[in-house]
Each structure stands twice: as structure tokens, then as C-alpha cells.
N, C-alpha and C positions, 0 to 999 in steps of 0.2 A: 504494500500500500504506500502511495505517496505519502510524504511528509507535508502537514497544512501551515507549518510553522514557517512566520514571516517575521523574520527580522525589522526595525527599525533605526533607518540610518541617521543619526543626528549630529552628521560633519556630511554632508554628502555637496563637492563643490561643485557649480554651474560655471559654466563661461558662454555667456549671451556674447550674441555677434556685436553690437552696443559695449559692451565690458571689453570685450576682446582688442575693439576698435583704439579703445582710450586707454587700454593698460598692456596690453598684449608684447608689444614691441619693449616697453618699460622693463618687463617683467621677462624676459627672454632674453635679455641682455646682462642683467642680474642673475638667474637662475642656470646656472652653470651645471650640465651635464643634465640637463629636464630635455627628455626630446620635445622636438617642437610640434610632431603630431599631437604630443597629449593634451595641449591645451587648443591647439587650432581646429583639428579635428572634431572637436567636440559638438554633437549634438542631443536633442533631448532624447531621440533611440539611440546614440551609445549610452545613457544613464539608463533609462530602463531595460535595455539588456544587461547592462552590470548588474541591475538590481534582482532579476530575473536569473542568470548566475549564480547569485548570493543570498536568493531565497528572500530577499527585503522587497516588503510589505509598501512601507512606508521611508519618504527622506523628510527631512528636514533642509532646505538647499538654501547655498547661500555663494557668493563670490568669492573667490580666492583670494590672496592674500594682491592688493595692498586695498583691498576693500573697493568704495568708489569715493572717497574721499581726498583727493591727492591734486587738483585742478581747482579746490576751492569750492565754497558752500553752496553755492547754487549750482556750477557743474556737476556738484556731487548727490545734491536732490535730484537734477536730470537723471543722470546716468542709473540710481538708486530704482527712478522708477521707470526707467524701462527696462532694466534686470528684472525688476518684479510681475513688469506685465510680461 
């Protein structure tokens, strides 16, 4: 019998074409030895296949490190809410 057990991810990071746009290059230049598919290649079916993979149910998603705050307070309400839509 299958297993119904669904994990819950609560680190699970996104990278919106928006995020990618404004931190991407930043963040690739710093991150030393990060191939560069992992983060450009990302879409919302490679997260639900990893989730799918891994048995999780449920994420919690949020942007990767350096947030969207880096371009100033209102650049950073933009970019905030169209990661979120």
C-alpha cells in the first residue's frame, strides 16, 4: 500500500522571473560554485515535482537569500508583491 504521508516544507525557496530579474545576476556573482541552472531554471513544476519526490504535502515559499529588499523600500514593496502574486 502507498504511503499517504505528506510532509510539510517550511524553507521551501521560489525564484519568480521578477526576483530572478533584480537579484539573479547579484546573486550569481557572489555564490560561488551554485550552478547556474538551479536558480534560473526554476519553475513552479520543478517545485512541485521536488515536492512530489519528497512526499510534501504542503510548502511554505519564500525568496532566497538576499530577500527583495536590496534596491530600496519601495523597489522592494514592488518586487515583494509580484513574488507573491
Amino acid at each position: 500500500m502507498a504511503s499517504t504521508f505528506q510532509r510539510i516544507d517550511t524553507h521551501h525557496h521560489i525564484m519568480p522571473p521578477s526576483w530572478l530579474k533584480a537579484a539573479g545576476e547579484r546573486i550569481m556573482a557572489s555564490a560561488i560554485g551554485i550552478p547556474r541552472g538551479w536558480m534560473f531554471d526554476w519553475t513552479p513544476e520543478v517545485s512541485i515535482e521536488a515536492m512530489d519526490q519528497f512526499s510534501i504535502g504542503v510548502t511554505i515559499g519564500s525568496v532566497s537569500t538576499p530577500g527583495v529588499s536590496f534596491d530600496g523600500v519601495a523597489a522592494g514593496r514592488k518586487l515583494a508583491r509580484e513574488c507573491n502574486d
